[in-house]
MIKOLMI-915086 format. One line per field, with one value per residue (C-alpha): residue number from 1; residue in three letters; x, y, z. Coordinates in nm, 3 decimals, m for minus. Layout:
N
vexvo	c(NUM;...)
lonu	c(ALA;...)
u	c(X;...)
v	c(Y;...)
w	c(Z;...)
END
This chain:
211
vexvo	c(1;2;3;4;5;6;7;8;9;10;11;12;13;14;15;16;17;18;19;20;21;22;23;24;25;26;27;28;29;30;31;32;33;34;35;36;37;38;39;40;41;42;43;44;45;46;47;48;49;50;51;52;53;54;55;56;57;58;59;60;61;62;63;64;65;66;67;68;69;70;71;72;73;74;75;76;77;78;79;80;81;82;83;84;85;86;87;88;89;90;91;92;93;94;95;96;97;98;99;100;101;102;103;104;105;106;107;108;109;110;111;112;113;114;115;116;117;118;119;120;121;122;123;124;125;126;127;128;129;130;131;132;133;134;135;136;137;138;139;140;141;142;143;144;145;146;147;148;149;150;151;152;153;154;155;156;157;158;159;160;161;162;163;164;165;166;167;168;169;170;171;172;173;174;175;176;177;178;179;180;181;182;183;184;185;186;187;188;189;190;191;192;193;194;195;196;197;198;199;200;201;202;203;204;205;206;207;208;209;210;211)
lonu	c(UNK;UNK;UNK;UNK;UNK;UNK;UNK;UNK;UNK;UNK;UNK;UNK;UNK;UNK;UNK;UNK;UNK;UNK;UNK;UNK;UNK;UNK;UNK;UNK;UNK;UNK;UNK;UNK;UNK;UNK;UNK;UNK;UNK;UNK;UNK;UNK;UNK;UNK;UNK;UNK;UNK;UNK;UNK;UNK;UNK;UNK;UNK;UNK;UNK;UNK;UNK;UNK;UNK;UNK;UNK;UNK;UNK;UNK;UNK;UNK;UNK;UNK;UNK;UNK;UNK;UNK;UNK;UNK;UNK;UNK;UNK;UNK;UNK;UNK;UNK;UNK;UNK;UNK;UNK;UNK;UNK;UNK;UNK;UNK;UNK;UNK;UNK;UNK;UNK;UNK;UNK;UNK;UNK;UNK;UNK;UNK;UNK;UNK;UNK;UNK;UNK;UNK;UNK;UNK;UNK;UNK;UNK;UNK;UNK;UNK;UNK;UNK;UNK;UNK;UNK;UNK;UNK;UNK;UNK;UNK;UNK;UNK;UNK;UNK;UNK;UNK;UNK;UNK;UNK;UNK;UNK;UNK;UNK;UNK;UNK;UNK;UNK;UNK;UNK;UNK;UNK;UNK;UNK;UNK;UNK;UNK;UNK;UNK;UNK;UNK;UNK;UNK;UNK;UNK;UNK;UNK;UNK;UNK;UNK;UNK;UNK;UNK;UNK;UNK;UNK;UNK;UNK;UNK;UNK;UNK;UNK;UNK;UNK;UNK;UNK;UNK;UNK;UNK;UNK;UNK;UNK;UNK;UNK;UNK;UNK;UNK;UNK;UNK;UNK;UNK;UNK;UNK;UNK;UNK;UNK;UNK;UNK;UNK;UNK;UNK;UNK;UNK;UNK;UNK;UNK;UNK;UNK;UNK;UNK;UNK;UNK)
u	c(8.199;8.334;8.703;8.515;8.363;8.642;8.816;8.533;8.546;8.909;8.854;8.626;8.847;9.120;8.891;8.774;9.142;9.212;8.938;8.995;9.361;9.258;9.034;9.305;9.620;9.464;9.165;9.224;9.634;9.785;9.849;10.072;10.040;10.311;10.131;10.234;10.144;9.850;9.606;9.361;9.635;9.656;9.242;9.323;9.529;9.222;8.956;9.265;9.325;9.013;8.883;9.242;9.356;9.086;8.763;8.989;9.198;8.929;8.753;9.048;9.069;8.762;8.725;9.094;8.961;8.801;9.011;9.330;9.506;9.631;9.577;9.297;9.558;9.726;9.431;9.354;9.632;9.597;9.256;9.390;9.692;9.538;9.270;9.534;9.692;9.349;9.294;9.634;9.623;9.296;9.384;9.623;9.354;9.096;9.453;9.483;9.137;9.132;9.484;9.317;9.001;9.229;9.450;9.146;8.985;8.689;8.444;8.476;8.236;7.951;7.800;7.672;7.979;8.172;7.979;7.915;8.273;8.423;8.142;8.245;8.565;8.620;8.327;8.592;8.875;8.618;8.568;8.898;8.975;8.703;8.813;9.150;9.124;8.825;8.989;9.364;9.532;9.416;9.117;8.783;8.679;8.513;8.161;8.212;8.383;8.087;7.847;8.016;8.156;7.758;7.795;8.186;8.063;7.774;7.948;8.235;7.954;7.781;8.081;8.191;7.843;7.897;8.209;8.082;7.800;8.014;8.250;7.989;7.843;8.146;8.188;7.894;7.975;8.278;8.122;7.887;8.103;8.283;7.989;7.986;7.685;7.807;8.097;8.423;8.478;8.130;8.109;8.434;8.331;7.992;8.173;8.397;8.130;7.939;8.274;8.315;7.918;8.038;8.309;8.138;7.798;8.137;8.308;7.981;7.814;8.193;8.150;7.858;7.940;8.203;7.993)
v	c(8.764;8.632;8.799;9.150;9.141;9.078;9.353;9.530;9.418;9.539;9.882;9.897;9.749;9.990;10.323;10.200;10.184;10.521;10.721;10.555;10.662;11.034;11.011;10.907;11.089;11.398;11.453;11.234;11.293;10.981;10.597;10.453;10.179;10.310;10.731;10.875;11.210;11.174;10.820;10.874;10.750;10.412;10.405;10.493;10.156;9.959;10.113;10.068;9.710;9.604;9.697;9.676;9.410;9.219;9.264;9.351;9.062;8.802;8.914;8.883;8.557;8.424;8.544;8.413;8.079;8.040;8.374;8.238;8.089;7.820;7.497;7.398;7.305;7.638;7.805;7.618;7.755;8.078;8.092;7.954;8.143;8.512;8.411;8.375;8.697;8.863;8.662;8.803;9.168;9.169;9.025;9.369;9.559;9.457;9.482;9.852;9.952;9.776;9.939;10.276;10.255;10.136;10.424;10.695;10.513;10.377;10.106;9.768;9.613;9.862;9.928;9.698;9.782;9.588;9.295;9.211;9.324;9.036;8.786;8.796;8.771;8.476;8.274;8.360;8.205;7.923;7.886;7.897;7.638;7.440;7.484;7.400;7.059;6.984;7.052;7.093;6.864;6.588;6.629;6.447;6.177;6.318;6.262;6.472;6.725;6.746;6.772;7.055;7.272;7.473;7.496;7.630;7.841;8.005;8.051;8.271;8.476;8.521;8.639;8.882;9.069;9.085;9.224;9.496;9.557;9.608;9.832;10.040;10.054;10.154;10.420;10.522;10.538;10.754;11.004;11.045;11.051;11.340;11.490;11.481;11.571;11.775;11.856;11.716;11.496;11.335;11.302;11.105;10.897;10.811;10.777;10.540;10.346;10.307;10.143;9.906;9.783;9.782;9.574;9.326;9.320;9.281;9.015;8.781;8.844;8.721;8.397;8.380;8.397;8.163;7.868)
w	c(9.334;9.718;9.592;9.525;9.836;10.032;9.905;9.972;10.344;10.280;10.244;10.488;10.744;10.605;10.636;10.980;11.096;10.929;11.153;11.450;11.460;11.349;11.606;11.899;11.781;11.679;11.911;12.227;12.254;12.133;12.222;12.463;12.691;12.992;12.967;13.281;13.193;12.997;13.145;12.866;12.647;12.795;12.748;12.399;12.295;12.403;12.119;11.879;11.950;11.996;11.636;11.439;11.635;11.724;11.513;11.185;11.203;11.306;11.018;10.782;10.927;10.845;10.467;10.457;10.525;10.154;9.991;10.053;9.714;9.874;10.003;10.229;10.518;10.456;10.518;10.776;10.951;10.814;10.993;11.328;11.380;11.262;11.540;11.733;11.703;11.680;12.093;12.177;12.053;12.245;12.552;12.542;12.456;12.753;12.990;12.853;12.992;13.329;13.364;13.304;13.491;13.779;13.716;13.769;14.014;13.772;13.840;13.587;13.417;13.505;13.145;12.874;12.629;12.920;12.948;12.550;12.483;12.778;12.696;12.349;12.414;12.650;12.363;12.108;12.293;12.384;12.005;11.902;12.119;12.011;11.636;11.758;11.938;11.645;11.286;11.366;11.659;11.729;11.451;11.493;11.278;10.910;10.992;11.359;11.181;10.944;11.210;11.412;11.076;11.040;11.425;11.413;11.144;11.308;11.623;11.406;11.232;11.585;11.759;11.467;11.541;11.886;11.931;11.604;11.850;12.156;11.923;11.852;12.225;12.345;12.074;12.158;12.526;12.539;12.302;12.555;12.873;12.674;12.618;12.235;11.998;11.719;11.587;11.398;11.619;11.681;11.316;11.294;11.552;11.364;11.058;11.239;11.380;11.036;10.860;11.148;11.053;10.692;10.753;10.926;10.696;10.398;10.607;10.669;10.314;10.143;10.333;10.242;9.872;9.932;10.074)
END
């Protein structure tokens, strides 16, 4: 049942990505990190990287923790690195809009997206740390790991709601700074928004199964 799930969580992740690069290469001109023409491209790689590279690939990593037919220290490392990658993509990402707002003259971390969006990330970082030094190198003792694994757990599940919830405040967000309420474009954002929630409710109900 945890396998159908995930792929599940799979196609949600997939459809998510889909829309959100309709969205930016069609409607808001395209991605690039170095735009000097066109600024709201540069804002565009950090909606892209957050989800795909961030929220996506955390999740992956967590149902790859059980999904994974392998070994249990090959998933172990599965887990850690793609939380890895998922850390570094989004360090790019959260660069990308600092860049930008600095670039138009913008205010930081004036709106709620902002401050779930960095307080979830630097807890992720915190946790991955903590999973790090706990599980991998140097490992605690058996009975420490024991006692910390619901804790490491929870924390992951936590996190994976929080940055869904600062995805979809920041969707939310832009569509209103643009001035959005109907339209193609509205609608693809929504629709965006909703597979992001699916992905995550598919993500944290396929460990759940797995346990």
């Amino acid at each position: 049942m945890a396998s159908r799930v995930t792929m599940i969580a799979h196609l949600f992740g997939a459809m998510a990505t889909i829309l959100m690069l309709v969205w930016l290469l069609h409607y808001r001109g395209g991605i690039d990190l170095d735009s000097d023409s066109n600024s709201d491209r540069i804002f565009n790689v950090h909606p892209f990287l957050m989800f795909f590279g961030f929220i996506f690939i955390a999740g992956e990593a967590i149902m790859g923790y059980r999904t994974v037919a392998a070994e249990r220290k090959v998933q172990k490392l599965f887990h850690m690195v793609m939380h890895l990658i998922a850390i570094t993509l989004g360090i790019i990402g959260i660069y990308a809009v600092f860049k930008y707002h600095d670039e138009i003259g913008l205010s930081d971390m004036y709106s709620l997206h902002s401050w779930i969006g960095l307080g979830t990330f630097c807890l992720f970082g915190l946790q991955w740390l903590f999973g790090f030094f706990s599980f991998w190198l140097p490992k605690s003792s058996l009975a420490t790991r024991e006692t910390m694994k619901p804790w490491h757990i929870f924390g992951g599940r936590a996190l994976l709601y929080m940055a869904i919830c600062s995805a979809l405040t920041g969707l939310m967000e832009k569509a209103t700074i643009m001035g959005l309420k109907r339209g193609n474009e509205s609608r693809l954002i929504n629709f965006t928004g909703l597979f992001i929630l699916l992905f995550g409710l598919a993500v944290d109900l396929s460990l759940s199964l797995a346990y």
